[in-house]
C-alpha positions as CSV (number, residue, x, y, z in Angstrom):
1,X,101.6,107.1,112.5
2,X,104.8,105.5,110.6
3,X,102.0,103.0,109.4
4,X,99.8,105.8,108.0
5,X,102.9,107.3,106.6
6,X,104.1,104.0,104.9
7,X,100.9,103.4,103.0
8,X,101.0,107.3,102.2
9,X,104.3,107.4,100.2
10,X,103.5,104.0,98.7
11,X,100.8,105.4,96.9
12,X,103.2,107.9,94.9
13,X,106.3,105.8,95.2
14,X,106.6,102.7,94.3
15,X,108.6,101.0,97.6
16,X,108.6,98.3,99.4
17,X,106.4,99.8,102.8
18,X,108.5,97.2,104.8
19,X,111.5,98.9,103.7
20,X,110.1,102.2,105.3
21,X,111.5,103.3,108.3
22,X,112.0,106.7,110.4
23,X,115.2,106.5,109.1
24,X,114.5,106.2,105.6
25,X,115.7,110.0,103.5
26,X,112.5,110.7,101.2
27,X,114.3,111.9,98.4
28,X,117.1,109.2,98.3
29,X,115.7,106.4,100.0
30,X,111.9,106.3,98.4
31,X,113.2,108.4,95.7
32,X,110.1,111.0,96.5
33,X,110.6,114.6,93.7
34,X,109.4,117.8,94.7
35,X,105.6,117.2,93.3
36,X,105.8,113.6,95.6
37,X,106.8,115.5,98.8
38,X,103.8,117.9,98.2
39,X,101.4,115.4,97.7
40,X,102.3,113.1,100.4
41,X,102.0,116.2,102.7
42,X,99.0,117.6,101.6
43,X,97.6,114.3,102.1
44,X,99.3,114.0,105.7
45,X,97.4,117.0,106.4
46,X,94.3,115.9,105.8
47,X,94.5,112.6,107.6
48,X,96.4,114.1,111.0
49,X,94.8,117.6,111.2
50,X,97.2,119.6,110.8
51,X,98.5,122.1,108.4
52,X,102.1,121.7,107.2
53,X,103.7,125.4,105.5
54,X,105.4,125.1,102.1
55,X,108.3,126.7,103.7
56,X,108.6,123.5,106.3
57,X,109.6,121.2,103.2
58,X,112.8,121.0,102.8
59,X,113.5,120.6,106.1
60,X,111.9,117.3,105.7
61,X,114.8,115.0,105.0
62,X,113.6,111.7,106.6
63,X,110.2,110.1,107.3
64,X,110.8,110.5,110.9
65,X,111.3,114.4,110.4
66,X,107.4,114.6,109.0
67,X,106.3,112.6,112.0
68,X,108.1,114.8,114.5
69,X,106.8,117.9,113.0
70,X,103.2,116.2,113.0
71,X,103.4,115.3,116.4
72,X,104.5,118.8,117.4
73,X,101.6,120.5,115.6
74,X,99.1,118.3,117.1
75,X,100.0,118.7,120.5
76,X,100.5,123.2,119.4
């Protein structure tokens, strides 16, 4: 999934997908605005099934948040 993630953000951002990690903060880290964060989730949803509410956003401060809350919802 981090893989799938990596190659997600790289097509908004443009970073280094070697320098992506679980760890790495989407704002600060990949530098990621408001508009990137919705895109890279919108397309998150489509390729894991799931459907990720506006509202969980900012709760999202690393990439390892967005793959815990996808790992949740697929097992919900």
């Amino acid at each position: 999934m981090l893989e799938q993630l990596k190659s997600l953000i790289c097509q908004f951002v443009d970073v280094d997908p070697d320098a992506i990690t679980e760890d790495s903060v989407l704002r600060k880290d990949l530098g990621l605005n408001s508009f990137d964060l919705v895109s890279v989730t919108t397309a998150a949803e489509a390729i894991f099934g799931v459907t990720i509410p506006d509202s969980k956003l900012g709760a999202f401060k690393t990439v390892g948040d967005v793959i815990s809350f996808i790992e949740s919802a697929r097992q919900a």
